[in-house]
C-alpha positions, -999 to +999 in steps of 0.1 A: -692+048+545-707+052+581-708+085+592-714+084+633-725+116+648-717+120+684-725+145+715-736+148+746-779+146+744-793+179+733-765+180+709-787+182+680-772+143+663-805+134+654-815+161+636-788+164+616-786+129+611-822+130+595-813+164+577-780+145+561-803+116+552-828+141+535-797+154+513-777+128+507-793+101+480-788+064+490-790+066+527-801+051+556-803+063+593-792+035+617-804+041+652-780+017+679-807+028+711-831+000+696-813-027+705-810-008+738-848-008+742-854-044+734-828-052+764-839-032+784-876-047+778-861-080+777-839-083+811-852-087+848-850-062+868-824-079+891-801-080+863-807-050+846-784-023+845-785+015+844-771+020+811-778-002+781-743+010+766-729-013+796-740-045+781-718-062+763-745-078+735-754-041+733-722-035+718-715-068+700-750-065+683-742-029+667-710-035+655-718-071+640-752-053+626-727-022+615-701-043+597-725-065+578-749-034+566-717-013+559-702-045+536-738-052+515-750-015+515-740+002+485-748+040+503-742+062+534-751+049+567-755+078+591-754+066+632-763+093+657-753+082+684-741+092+723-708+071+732-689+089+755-665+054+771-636+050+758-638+014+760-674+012+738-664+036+719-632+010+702-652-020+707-680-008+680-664+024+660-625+013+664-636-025+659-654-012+627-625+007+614-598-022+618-622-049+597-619-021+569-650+000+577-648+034+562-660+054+595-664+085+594-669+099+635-676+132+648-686+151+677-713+176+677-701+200+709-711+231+725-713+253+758-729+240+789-752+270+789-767+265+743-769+226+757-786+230+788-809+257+765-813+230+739-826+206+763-851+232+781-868+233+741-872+196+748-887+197+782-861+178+798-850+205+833-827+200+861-842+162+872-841+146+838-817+119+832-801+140+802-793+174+823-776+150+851-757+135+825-749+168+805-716+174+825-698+143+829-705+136+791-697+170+779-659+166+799-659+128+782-661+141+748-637+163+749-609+140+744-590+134+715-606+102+712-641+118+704-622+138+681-633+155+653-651+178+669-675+204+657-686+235+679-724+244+675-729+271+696-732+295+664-742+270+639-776+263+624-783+230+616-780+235+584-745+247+584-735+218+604-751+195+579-727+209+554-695+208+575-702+173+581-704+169+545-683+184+533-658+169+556-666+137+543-661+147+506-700+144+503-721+166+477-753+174+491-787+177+471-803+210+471-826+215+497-862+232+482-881+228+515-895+265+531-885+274+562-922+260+578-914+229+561-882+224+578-895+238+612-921+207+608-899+177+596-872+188+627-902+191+652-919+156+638-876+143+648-880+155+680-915+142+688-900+108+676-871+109+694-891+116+729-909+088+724-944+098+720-949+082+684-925+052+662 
């Protein structure tokens, strides 16, 4: 099974992706922006474009990558994962599920106002690439294509770990950690994710 996690960034997919990893046995986080980062390294800049989702390789890569771990991997593969065109978003996730892929996709909404406070925690203001985007993505997801969707606004991350779950028929292992312990693996997520460490 491949659970994908989607939302506009600030959403909160990574963390719950790594928080679903931490409590389900047998899984594996799969993270689609690295093959965005090695084209992006890899194309001159005449060529390059503005979003990595726009190349096509981009796309063929992860769902030929997808489908082959998915077939061979006997556990849950847990994507999060912004895809927001309609188009993309069939030639990976609706490509997966007609070669018999088990995908199972949602969307991690909320407010303009707990997103654009979500991003604020992660130092990203008004002229970061993921506040200009917030709005246009936010309206994309909305559609029943990027359905099911979840609504976060109220919802601690551990609560949407176990609606996700439990959605997908998934028993979850008990989670022992304190509260400082999970206040440090969710900050060491979102130091990774900026960046500043692999």
């Amino acid at each position: 099974m491949i659970i994908w996690i989607n939302g506009t960034f600030g959403s909160g997919k990574t963390t719950t992706a790594y928080e679903l990893q931490k409590r389900i046995p047998n899984s594996f986080v799969y993270d689609p922006e690295r093959f965005g980062f090695v084209l992006m390294a890899n194309v001159p800049k005449e060529m390059a474009k503005d979003d990595f989702q726009d190349y096509l390789l981009w796309r063929d890569s992860n769902f030929a990558l997808l489908k082959q771990v998915a077939e061979v991997y006997s556990g849950i593969i847990i994507v999060p994962m912004t895809l927001t065109n309609e188009t993309y978003f069939n030639e990976i996730i609706g490509k997966l599920k007609n070669n018999g892929i088990n995908v199972k996709h949602f969307t991690l909404s909320a407010s303009k106002i707990t997103i654009q406070k979500r991003l604020r925690k992660r130092f990203e203001g008004k002229n970061s690439w993921a506040y200009q985007q917030m709005e246009d993505r936010v309206s994309s997801l909305s559609k029943q294509t990027f359905e099911e969707h979840i609504l976060t606004d109220d919802m601690s991350i551990e609560e949407v770990v176990e609606c996700i779950a439990k959605r997908c028929g998934i028993n979850l292992l008990s989670d022992h950690r304190s509260q400082l312990r999970k206040s440090l693996d969710r900050s060491l997520i979102k130091i990774k994710e900026l960046g500043l460490f692999k």
